[in-house]
N, C-alpha and C positions, 0 to 999 in steps of 0.2 A: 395469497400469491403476490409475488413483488409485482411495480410497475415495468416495463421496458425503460422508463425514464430511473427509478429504483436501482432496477437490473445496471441499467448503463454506468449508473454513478461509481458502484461498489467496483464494477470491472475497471474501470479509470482510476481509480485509487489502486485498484491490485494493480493493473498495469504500470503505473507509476514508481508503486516498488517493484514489483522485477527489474524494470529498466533500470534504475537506478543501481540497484544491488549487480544487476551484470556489468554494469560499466565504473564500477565505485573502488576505486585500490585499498579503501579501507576497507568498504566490506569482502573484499578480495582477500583480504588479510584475517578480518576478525569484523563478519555483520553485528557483532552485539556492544561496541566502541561507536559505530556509525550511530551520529544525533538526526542526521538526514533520514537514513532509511528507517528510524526510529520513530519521529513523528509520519512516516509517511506510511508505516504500518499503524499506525494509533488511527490515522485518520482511517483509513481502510477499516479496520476491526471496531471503529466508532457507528460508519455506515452499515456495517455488516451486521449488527447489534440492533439500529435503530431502524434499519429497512428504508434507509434512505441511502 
């Protein structure tokens, strides 16, 4: 079972990309062009992986 500190991090990284992806004109246009919301799902799907 993940940590609260674990849990927190993975949520801040998703939080990060939605935010970004709702307010991004490129990803408005085409999310898979966007280098922003790209590493900021890598980072996300890195913590989600390693439970950090």
């Amino acid at each position: 079972m993940a940590s609260n500190i674990e849990f927190t991090a993975k949520q801040t990284a998703y939080r990060a990309y939605i935010d970004h992806c709702g307010s991004c004109p490129v990803c408005a246009a085409d999310s898979e062009t966007c280098t922003t919301a790209q590493d900021l799902w890598e980072m996300y799907a890195a913590r989600a992986e390693t439970g950090q």
